[in-house]
MARKOL-58144 format. One record per residue (C-alpha): x, y, z. Coordinates in steps of 0.5 Angstrom, whole numbers, plus 500, padded with zeros to 3 digits. Layout:
<atoms>
XYZ;...
</atoms>
This chain:
<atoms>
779381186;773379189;766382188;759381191;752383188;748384193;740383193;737390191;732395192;727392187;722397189;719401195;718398201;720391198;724387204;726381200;726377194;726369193;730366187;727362182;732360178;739361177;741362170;748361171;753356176;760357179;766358174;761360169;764366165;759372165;759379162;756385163;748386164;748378162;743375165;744372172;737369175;730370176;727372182;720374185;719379189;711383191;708377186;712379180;719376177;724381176;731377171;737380175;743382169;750382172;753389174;760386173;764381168;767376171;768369173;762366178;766364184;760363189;752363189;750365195;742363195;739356192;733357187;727357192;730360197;728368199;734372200;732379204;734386200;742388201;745380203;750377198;747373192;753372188;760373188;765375182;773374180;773380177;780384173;782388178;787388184;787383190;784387196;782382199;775381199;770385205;776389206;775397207;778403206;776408212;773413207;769407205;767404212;765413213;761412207;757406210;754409215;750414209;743413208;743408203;740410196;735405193;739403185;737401178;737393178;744391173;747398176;749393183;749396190;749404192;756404194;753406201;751398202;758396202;759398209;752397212;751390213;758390217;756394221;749391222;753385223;757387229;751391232;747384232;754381235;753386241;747385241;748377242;752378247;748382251;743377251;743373257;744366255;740363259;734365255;737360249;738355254;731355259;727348260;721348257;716349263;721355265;718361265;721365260;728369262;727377261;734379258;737386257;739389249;744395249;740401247;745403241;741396237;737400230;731397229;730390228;728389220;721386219;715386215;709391219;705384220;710380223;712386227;704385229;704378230;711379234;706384239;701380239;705374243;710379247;716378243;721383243;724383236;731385239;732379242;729375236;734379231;739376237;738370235;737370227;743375226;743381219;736379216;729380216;725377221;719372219;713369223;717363223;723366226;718368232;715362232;722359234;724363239;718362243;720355243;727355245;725359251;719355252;713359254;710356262;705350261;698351261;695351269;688349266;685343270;684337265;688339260;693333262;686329261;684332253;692330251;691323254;684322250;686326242;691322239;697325235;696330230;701325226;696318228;689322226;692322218;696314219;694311211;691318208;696322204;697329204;701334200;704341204;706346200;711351201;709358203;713362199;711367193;706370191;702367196;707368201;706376199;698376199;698373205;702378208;699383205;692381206;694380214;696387215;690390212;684385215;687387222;689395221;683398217;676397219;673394213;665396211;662392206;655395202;652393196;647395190;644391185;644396178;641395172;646395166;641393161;643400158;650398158;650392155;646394150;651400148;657395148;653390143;654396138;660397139;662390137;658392131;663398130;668396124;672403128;672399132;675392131;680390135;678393141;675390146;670394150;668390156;663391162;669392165;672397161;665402163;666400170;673402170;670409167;665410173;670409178;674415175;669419174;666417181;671419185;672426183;666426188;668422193;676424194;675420201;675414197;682416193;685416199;690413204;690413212;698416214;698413222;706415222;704422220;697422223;693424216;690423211;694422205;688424199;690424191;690428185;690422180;687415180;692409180;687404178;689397181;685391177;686385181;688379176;689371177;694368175;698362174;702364180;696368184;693374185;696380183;694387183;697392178;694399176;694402170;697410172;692416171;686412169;683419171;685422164;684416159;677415155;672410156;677406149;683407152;682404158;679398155;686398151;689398158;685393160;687388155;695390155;694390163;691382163;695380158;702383161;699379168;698373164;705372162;708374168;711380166;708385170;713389173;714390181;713398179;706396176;704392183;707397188;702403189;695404186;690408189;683405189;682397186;677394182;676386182;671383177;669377181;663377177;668372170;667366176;659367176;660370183;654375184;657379190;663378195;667382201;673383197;679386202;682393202;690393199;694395203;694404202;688403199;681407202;676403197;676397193;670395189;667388187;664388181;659381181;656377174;652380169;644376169;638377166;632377172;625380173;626387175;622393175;622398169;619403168;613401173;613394170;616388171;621385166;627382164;633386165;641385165;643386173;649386176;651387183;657391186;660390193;664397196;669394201;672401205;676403210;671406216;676411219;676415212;670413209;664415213;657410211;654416207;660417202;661410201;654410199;653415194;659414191;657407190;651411187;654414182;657408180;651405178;649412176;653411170;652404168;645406169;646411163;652410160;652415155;655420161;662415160;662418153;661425154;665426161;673424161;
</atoms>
């Protein structure tokens, strides 16, 4: 018979994925938990194994194409009887109506997916139907036709910053999910929709005049060369991300400049330390254990504003987001209950965080999550910066370069080692003042960093 591996959960609120590459091809023979492709889905990439032994009779997606999570990926010729393939039993379509269950990769799709998609298609054809076609076939300078959707719709599936871009513009996602059938609805789907209903043209005096003078954006660029890059990715994800935290949380900005001459001077003794060899104890690393301790003070900055729920959701522990660059962009995995380690094991965690990060092997479990994110702008030589929240989180900390400039001490001028932090924090849950004492006991630390040694 023929059997379909749909796309699964590769983790919690992830809502598509985009295939890197295809490791097999139609009519090659595979076996059980044989890997089929890599795809990458929230800025890592995850191998697929195969839930079935059997023959590749289809793929469904191309490499570089992003598939949403439940869509048919790739379909198999297995032992088994000759039930034509989609066809279901009434149990099973009884089944398909239950919640779906997020599954294992290799363990194939929950059995309640199997008949969730069919029904999401024969809703989205009521739906297209119900939809008056004159809204696919309004001239451009019409004004755009209200069309009717049956109330029994579920809710059009898209990510929260396509659903704001949609708010914005006045566009009902029912009557784009009309249109696009059983799948996530992207920017580009809403753009499209607009066209083809055609928005009324501008009724400003003179604008007929401009278009006459400025030429095609095509003829501007006549004999330069230009590159286009798609949007897909680890960009895609970023941008996203970024969006709907820039325009949901209102973001503050302070900043400080510690003395960290203390702080280096400890670290140099520690690369003196042969208990020490083979562990590389950074100016990160002490940071990272001031935040810890600094956030048992400050459990507003550990914290995540719930608008569905109406509270806020404040932590016990601390998973601590590291913003790291990688060939494929920025990600930000965290390492789980930094709260709990020591000045030395987080440095290892550090390291193997980095290292993993480098070699594309961070996980989807490792990105999804973190409780308060540091980005250490300070390896570019940037002094300070305005980083931008994580999506759930409350704080993120910039941590600038380390430099040698004159600076009082100890009521006389001297060169010392200077760094700068930069606190970006979500204003509905952080006032002004706990931003800024906790920004204190921060530097508090670094300014006295044998406190890192005696507290955990």
């Amino acid at each position: 018979m023929i059997a379909e591996f749909r796309l699964p959960d590769l983790g919690e609120g992830l809502a598509e994925a985009e295939v890197v590459q295809w490791l097999v091809a139609p009519g090659d023979e595979v076996a059980l938990n044989q890997t089929l492709a890599e795809v990458e889905t929230a800025k890592a990439v995850v191998e697929l194994p195969s839930p079935y032994e059997g023959r590749v009779t289809v793929l469904h997606a191309e490499a570089g194409e992003t598939v949403p999570v439940g869509a048919p990926l790739i379909a198999f010729d297995v032992a088994g009887s000759d039930e034509a393939p989609g066809a279901q039993t009434p149990s099973e379509e009884a089944r398909g109506e239950e919640k779906a269950q997020p599954n294992l990769v290799g363990y194939g799709a929950a059995p309640s997916s199997a008949g969730r998609p069919a029904r999401r298609a024969r809703r989205a054809a009521a739906t297209h139907r119900a939809v008056d076609t004159a809204v696919l076939e309004a001239a451009p300078h019409d004004a755009a036709p209200r069309a009717s959707v049956e109330t029994t719709v579920e809710r059009p599936r898209s990510t929260p910053p396509v659903r704001a871009y949609a708010k914005r513009l006045g566009v009902d996602l029912a009557l784009v999910a009309a249109v696009v059938g059983d799948r996530v609805i992207t920017r580009d789907d809403i753009e499209d929709y607009e066209r083809r209903v055609g928005g009324t043209a501008p009724d400003v005096a003179g604008v007929a005049v401009i278009e006459d003078i400025v030429p095609p954006a095509s003829t501007l660029h006549e004999g330069r060369r230009e590159t286009r890059v798609p949007i897909r990715g680890v960009r895609k994800h970023t941008a996203a991300a970024m969006v709907e935290s820039a325009f949901t949380a209102p973001h503050v900005t302070v900043f400080h400049t510690v003395d960290v001459t203390a702080t280096m001077e400890l670290l140099s003794t520690f690369k003196e330390d042969r208990a020490l060899a083979g562990h590389r104890i950074g100016p990160l690393s002490v940071v990272a254990k001031a935040v810890c301790l600094a956030l048992g003070r400050a459990p507003e900055l550990n914290a995540r504003w719930d608008a569905e729920s109406g509270e806020i959701i404040r932590y016990d522990y601390v998973d601590l987001g590291i913003a790291a660059a990688t060939e494929r962009g920025l990600i930000v995995p965290h390492i789980r209950d930094a709260q709990t380690l020591t000045l030395l094991e987080l440095a290892d965690a550090l390291g193997s965080l980095a290292s993993t990060a480098r070699s594309g092997r961070t996980s989807p479990a490792e990105l999804l999550g973190g409780t308060f994110s540091i980005s250490n702008i300070g390896v570019f030589g940037v002094d300070a910066g305005t980083p931008i929240l994580p999506p759930g989180q409350s704080g993120i900390l910039a941590v600038g370069a380390v430099r040698r400039q004159p600076w009082e001490y100890r009521g006389e001028i001297a060169l010392r080692q200077m760094m700068t932090l930069s606190l970006s924090f979500d204003h509905r849950l952080v006032d002004g003042a706990e931003g800024a004492r906790f920004l204190r006991d921060v530097a508090d630390v670094l300014e006295q960093p044998g406190r890192a040694m005696l507290l955990r």
